[in-house]
N, CA, C and O of each residue as an XYZ file, in Angstrom:
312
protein
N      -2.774    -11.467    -34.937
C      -3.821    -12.259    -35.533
C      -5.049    -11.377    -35.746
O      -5.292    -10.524    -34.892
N      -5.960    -11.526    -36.968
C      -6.686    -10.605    -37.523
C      -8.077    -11.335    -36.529
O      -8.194    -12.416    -35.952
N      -8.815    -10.368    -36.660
C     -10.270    -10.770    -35.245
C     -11.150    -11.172    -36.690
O     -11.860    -10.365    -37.290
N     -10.913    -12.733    -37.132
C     -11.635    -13.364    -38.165
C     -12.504    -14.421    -37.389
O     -12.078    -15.004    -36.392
N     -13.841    -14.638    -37.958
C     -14.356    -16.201    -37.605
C     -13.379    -17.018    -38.999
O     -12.989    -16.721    -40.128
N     -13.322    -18.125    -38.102
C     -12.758    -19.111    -38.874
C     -13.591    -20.024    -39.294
O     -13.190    -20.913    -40.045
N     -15.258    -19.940    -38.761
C     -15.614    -20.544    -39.800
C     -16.946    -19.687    -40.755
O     -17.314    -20.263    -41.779
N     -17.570    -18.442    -40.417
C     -18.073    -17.559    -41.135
C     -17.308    -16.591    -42.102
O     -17.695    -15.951    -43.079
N     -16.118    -16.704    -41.507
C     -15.092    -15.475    -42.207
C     -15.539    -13.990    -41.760
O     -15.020    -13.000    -42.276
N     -16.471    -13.904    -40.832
C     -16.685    -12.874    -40.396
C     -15.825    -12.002    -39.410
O     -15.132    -12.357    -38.457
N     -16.177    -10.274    -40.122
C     -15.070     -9.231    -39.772
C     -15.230     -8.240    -38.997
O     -16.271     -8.151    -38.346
N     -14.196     -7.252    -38.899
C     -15.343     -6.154    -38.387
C     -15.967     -5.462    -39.082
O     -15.603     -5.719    -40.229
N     -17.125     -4.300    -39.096
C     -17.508     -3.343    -39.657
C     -16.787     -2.322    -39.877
O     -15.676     -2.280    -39.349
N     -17.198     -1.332    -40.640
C     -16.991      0.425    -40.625
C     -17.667      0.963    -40.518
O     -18.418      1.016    -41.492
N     -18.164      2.119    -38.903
C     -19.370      2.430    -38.670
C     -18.972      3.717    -37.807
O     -17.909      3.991    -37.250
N     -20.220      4.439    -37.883
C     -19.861      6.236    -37.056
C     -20.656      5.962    -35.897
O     -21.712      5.372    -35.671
N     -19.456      6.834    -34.977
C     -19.776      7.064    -33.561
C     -20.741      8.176    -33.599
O     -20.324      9.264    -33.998
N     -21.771      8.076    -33.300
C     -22.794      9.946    -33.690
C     -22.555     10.395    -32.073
O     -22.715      9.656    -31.101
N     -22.162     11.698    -32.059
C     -22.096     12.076    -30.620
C     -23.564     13.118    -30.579
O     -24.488     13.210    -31.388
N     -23.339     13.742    -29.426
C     -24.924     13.829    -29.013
C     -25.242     15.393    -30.073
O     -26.350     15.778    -30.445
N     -24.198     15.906    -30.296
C     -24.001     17.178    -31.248
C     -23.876     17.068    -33.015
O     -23.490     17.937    -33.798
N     -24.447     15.394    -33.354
C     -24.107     15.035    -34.417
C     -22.821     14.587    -34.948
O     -22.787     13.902    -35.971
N     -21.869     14.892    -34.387
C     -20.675     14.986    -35.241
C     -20.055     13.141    -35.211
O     -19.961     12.364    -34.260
N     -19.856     13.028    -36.110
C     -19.626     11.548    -37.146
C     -18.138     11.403    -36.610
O     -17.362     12.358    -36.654
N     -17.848     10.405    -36.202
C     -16.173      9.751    -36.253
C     -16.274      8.465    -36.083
O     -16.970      7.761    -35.351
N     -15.133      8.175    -37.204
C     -15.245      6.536    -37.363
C     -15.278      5.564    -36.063
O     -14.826      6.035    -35.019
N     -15.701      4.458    -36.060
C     -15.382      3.341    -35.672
C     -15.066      2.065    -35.835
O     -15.030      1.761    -37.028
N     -14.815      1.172    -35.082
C     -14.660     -0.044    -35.777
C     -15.612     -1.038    -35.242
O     -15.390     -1.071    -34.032
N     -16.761     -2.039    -35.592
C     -17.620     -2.616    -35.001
C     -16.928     -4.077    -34.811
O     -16.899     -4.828    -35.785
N     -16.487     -4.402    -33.829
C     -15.545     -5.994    -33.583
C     -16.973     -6.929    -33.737
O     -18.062     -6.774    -33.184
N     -16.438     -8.140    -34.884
C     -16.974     -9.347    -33.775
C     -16.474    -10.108    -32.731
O     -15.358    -10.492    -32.382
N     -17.960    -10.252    -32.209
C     -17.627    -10.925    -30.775
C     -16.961    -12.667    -31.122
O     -17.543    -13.747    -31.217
N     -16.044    -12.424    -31.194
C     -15.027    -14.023    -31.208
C     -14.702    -14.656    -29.920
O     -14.239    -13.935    -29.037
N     -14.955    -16.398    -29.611
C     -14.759    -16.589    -28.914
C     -13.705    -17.597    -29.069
O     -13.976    -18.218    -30.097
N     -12.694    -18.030    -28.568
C     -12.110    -19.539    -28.514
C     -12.571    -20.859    -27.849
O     -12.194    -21.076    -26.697
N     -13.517    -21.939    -28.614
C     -13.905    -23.005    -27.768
C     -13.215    -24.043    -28.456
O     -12.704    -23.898    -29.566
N     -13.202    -25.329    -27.634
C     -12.836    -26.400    -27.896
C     -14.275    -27.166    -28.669
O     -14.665    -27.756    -27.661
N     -14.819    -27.369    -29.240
C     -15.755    -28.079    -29.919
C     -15.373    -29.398    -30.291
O     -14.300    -29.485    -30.887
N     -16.276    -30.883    -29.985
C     -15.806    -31.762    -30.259
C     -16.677    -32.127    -31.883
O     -17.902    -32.234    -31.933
N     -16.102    -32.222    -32.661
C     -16.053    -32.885    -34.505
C     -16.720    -34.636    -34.165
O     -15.991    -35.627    -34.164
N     -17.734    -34.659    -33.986
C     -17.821    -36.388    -34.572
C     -17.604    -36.914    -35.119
O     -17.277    -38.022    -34.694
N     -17.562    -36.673    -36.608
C     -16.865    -37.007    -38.089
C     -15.241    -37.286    -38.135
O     -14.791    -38.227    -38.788
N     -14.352    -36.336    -37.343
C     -13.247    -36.986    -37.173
C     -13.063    -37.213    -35.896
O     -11.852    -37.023    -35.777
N     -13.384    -37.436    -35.081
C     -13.679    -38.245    -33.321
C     -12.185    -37.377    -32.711
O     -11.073    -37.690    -32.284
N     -12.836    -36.343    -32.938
C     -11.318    -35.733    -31.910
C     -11.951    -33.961    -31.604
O     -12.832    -33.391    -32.248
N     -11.231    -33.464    -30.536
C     -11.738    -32.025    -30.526
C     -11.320    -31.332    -31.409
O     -10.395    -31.731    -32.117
N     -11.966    -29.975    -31.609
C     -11.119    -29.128    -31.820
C     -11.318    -27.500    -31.470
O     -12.281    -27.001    -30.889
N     -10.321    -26.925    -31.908
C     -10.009    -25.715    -31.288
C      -9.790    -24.755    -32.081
O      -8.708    -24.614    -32.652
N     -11.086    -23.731    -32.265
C     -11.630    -23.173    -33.381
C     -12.023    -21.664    -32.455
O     -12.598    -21.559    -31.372
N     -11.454    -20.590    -33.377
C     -11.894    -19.417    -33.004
C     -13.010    -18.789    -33.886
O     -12.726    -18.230    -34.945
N     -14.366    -18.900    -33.401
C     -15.663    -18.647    -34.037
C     -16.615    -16.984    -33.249
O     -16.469    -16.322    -32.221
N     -17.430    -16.939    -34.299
C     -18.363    -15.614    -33.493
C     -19.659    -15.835    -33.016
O     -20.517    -16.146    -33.842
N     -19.962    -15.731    -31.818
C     -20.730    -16.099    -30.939
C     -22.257    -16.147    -31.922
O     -23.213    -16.760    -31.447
N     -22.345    -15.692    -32.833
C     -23.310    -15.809    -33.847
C     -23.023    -17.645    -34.809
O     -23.799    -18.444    -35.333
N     -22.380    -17.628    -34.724
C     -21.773    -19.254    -35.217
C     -21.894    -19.945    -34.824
O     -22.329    -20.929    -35.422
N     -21.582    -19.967    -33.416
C     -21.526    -21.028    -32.516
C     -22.807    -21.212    -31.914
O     -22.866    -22.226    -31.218
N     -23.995    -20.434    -31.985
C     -25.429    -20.553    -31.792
C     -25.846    -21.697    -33.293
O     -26.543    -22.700    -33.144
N     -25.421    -21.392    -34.280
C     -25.860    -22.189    -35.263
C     -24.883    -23.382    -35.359
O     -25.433    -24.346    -35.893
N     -23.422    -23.641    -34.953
C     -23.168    -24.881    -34.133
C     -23.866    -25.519    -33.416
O     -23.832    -26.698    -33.766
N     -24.844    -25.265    -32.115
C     -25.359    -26.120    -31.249
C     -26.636    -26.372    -32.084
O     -27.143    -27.477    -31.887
N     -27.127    -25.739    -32.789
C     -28.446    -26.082    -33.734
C     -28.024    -26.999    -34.476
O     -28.284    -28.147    -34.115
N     -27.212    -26.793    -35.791
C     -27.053    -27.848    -36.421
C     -25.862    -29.095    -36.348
O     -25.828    -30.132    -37.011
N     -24.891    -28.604    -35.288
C     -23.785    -29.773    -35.425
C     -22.541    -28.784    -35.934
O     -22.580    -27.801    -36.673
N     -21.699    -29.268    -35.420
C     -19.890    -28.544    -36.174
C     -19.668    -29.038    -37.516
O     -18.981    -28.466    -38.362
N     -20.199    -29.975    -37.644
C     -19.822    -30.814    -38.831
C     -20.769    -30.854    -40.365
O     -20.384    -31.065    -41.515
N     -22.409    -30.500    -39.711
C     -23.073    -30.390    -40.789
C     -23.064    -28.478    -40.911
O     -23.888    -28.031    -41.708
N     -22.491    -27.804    -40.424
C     -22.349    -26.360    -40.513
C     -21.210    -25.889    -40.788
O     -20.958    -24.731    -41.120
N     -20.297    -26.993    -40.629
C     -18.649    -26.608    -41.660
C     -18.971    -26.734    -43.247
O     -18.777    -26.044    -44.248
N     -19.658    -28.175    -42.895
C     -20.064    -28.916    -44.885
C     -20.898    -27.487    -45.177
O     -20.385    -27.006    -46.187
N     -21.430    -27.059    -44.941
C     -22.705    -26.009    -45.602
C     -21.602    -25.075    -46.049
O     -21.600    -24.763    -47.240
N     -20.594    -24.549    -45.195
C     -19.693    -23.305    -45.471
C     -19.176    -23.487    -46.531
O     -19.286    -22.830    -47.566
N     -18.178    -25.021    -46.170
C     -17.338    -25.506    -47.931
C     -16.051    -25.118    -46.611
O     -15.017    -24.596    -47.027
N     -16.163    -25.373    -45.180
C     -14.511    -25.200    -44.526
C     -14.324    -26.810    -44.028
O     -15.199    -27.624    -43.736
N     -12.920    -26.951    -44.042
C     -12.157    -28.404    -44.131
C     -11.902    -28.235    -42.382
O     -10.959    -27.540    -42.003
N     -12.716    -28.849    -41.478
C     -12.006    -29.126    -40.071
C     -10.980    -30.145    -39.830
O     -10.618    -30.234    -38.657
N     -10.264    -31.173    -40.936
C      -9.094    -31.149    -40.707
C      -7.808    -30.184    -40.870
O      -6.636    -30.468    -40.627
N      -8.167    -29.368    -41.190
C      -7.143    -28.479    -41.497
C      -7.016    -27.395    -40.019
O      -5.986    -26.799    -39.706
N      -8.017    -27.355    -39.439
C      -7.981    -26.146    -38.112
C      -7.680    -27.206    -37.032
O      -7.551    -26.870    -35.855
C-alpha cells in the first residue's frame, strides 16, 4: 500500500540529504500518516480512514464531513 492521505492525496517528497561536506543524496520525505477511526455524522457510523496528521488537525477544526465536501472525497466509499 502506497503511504497516500486518503483524504488530501498527500505524498512523499523528493529531497537531498546535505551531509556536513556538502555532498547531495537523495531522499525520500514520508508523510506522517496515521490510521484513526473518525466518527462521520452525516452517515451516523465510524470510519476508518488513513489521513496525515496535517488533515486530521483540520478534521478537528472543521468536522470530517464539512472537510471531505471541500476536497470533492465520497466517505461512503472509504
Amino acid at each position: 500500500m502506497s503511504r497516500v492521505c486518503q483524504l488530501t492525496g498527500q505524498r512523499a517528497n523528493n529531497g537531498m540529504a546535505v551531509s556536513h561536506s556538502h555532498v547531495r543524496t537523495k531522499k525520500l520525505q514520508q508523510v506522517n500518516l496515521q490510521y484513526r477511526r473518525l466518527w462521520w455524522a452525516e452517515g451516523n457510523r465510524w470510519v476508518k480512514i488513513r489521513l496525515s496528521t496535517r488533515a486530521l488537525r483540520t478534521v478537528q477544526k472543521k468536522g470530517l464531513g464539512a472537510f471531505a465536501k471541500e476536497l470533492g472525497v465520497n466517505l461512503a466509499k472509504v
